[in-house]
N, C-alpha and C positions, 0 to 999 in steps of 0.2 A: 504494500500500500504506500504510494505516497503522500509524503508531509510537505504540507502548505503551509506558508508563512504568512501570518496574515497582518501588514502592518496600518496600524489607524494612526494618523496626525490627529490632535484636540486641543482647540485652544477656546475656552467657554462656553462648550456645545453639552453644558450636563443635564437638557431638556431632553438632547436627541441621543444620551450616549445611552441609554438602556435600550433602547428598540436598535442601534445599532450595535453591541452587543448582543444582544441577544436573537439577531439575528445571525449573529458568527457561531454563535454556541448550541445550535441549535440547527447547523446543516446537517445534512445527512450523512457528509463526510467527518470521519471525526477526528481524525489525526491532523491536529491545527496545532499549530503556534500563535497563540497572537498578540501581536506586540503595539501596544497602545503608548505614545509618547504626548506628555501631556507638555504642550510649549508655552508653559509661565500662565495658566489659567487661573482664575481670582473666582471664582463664580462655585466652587465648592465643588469640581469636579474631581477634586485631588480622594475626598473621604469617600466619595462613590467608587472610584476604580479600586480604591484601597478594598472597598466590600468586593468587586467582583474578583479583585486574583487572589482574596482568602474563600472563593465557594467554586471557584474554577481554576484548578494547576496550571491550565495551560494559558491564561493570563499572565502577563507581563509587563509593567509597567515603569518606563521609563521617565525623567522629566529634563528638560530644558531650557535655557534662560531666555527666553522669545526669540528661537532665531530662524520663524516660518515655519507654512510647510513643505517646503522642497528639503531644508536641512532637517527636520522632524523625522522624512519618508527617508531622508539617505542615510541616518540613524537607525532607522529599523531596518535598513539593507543590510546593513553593516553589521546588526545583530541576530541576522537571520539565521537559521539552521533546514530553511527546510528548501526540499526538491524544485519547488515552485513557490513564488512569492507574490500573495494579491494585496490589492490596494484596497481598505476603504474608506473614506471620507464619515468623520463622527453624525455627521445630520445625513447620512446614506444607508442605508439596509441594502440586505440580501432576501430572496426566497433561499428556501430550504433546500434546493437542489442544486443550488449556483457552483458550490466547488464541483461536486460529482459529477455534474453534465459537464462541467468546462475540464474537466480531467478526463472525461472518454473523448473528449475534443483532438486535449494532445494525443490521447494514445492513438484515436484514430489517423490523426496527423504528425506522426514522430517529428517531423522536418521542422514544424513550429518553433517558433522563440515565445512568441506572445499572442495572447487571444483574448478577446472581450466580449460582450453578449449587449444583447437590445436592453433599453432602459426608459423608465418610465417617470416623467417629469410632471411631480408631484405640489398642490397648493399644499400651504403650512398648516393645513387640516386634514392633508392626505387626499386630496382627490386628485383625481388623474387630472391632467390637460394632455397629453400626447407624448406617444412613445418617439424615439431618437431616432431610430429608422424610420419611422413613418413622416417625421418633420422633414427631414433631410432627403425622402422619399426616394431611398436604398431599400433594396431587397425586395420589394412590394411585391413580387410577380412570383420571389422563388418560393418554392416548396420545400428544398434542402433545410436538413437539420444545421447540419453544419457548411462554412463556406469557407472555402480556401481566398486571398484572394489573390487576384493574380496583377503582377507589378504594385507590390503594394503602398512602394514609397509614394507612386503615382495616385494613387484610392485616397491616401490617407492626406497627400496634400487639398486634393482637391476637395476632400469631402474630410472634415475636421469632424469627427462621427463617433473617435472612441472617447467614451467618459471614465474616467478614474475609478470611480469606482466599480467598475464591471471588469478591470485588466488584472490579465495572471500573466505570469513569467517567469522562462524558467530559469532557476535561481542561476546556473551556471553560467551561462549567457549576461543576466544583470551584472553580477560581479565581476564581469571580466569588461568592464565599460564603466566609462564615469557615467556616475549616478543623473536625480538631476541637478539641473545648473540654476545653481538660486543669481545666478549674474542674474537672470530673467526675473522678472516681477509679473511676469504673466505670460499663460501659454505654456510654461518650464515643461510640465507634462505634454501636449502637443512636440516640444521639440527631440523630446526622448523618445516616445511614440518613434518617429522622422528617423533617427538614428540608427533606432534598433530596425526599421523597414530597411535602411541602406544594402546591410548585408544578410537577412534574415528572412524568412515567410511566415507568415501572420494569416490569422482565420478567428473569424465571428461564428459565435454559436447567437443562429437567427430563431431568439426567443427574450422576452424580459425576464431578465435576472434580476433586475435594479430597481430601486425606487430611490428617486433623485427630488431631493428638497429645494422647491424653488422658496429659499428662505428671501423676502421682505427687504431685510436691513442687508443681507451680503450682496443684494445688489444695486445698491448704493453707493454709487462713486461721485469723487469730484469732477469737474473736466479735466483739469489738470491727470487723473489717474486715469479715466478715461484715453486722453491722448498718448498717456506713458503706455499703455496697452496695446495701442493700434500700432506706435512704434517699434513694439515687441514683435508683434506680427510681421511686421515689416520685415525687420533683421530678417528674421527666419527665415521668410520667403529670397530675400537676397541671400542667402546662404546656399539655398537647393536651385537659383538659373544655373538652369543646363544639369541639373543633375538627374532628371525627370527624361523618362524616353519619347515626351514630345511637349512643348509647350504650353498645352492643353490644359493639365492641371494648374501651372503656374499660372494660367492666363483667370479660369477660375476662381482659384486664391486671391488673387489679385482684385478680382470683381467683388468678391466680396470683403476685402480689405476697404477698395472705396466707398463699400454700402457702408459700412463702420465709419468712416468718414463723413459719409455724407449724414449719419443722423447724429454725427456730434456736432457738425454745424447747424443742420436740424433744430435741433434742441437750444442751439445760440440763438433761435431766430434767424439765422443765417441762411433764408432760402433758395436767395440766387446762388450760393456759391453749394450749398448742398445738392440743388437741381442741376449742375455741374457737372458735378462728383459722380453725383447718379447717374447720369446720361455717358461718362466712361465707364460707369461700370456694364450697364446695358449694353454698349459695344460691343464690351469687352467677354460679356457670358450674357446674350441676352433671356431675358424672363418677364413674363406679363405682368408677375408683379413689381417690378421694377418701373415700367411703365407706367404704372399707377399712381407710385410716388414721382413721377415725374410731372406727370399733371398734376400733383396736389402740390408740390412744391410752387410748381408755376402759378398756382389758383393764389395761392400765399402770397409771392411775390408782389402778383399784381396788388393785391389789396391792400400790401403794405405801401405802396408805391403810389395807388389812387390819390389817398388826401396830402398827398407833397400835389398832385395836379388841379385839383381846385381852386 
């Protein structure tokens, strides 16, 4: 049987760390490690974990003096022991079956490095809004349990699809690579993802395993962090021209790097220069809904523009 390492970052999530626990503790598979690193939490999460690694062995708990969660995750790499090492996010769960299916994944697929599964993007009362593959409107058609995919670096650029908390990996592979790169302040996991597709092959298990918290407050940014993220994306994508076996994805990425653009100007009030932005990116991959915003940007425009003609 293989051992899974299952490492959680937590930094003030002691509302979501028991349904995310106890969705670890509770797979079907049971030969886990997991390894909870708490990064400087004030909020009383420290006397909770301290309850669950005295009623579960295979908790483990680590702490940190706030240094993220990229350096959280590369800390639980580091202290890993097992075969394969999954990610999950403290305000994230699992179903019951998430390691076990994603482990007849690799065996079915020896070649694998890393694998993910569909995920379900959850209000902060648990209702569904829409699963990841179905937003991003992959897989829709297939019937396959399991999908290899083929040129991955290319899939994964152009279609940003795997979520953290749904990725396994095999531990041998992780640790013979730098972890991630907290130089990044956003994306860090996308650009690991990118790396590992370089010289590896990667497969989705096409079912939800995940329930993903669209929590409120975490997505709340400044503009200022807002912009420091679009330029993140940026990097990245300046990193892999020409590393893609056609332009295609890059061109993609690209379009929707301006869609990011254009609703941070958007959101300035800044219509003319968002209707821009949008109108390269429409070139650039076009989509109907992109068109839509481009009329609405204009409708904006104009109205902004009227009472200056009076």
């Amino acid at each position: 049987m293989n051992k899974v390492s299952v490492i959680i970052p937590t930094y003030n999530c002691k509302q979501y760390l028991n349904k995310a626990l106890s969705s670890v503790v509770e797979q079907s598979h049971r030969d886990l490690e997991v390894i909870v690193i708490d990064d400087n939490s004030n909020d009383g999460s420290d006397e909770l974990l301290l309850y669950w690694a005295s009623v579960d062995s295979r908790i483990k708990v680590l702490n940190q003096p706030g240094l993220g969660a990229s350096m959280a995750r590369n800390i639980g790499i580091a202290q890993a022991t097992g075969d394969y090492i999954a990610f999950l996010d403290a305000d994230d769960f699992w179903l019951p079956n998430k390691i076990a299916d994603q482990l007849e994944l690799h065996q079915f697929y020896p070649e694998i490095a890393l694998s993910f599964t569909n995920y379900n993007h959850l209000t902060e009362s648990y209702q569904e809004i829409i699963d990841c593959f179905g937003y991003w409107d992959k897989f829709q058609s297939e019937t396959r349990r399991f999908l290899l995919l083929e040129q991955p670096l290319d899939f994964i650029i152009a279609n940003n699809i795997i979520g953290t908390s749904t990725v396994m990996v095999r531990a041998d592979v992780l640790k013979q690579m730098k972890p991630f790169d907290s130089n990044f302040t956003y994306c860090e996991d996308w650009e690991l993802w990118l790396r590992i597709c370089e010289k590896h092959s990667v497969a989705a298990l096409n079912s939800v395993k995940t329930g993903y918290l669209m929590r409120q407050g975490s997505q709340t940014q400044s503009h200022e962090k807002r912009l420091a993220n679009l330029a993140c994306i940026e990097n990245i994508l300046e990193k892999y021209q020409g590393y893609t076996h056609s332009q295609r994805p890059i061109r993609i990425a690209q379009a929707r790097l301006l869609e990011g653009y254009a609703d941070y100007h958007r959101e300035l009030s800044q219509h003319l220069t968002a209707m821009k932005l949008q109108c390269r990116s429409m070139f650039a991959h076009p989509q109907p809904r992109k068109l839509r915003s481009i009329l609405g940007d204009c409708k904006r425009s104009l109205l902004t523009l009227t009472p200056a003609c009076r």
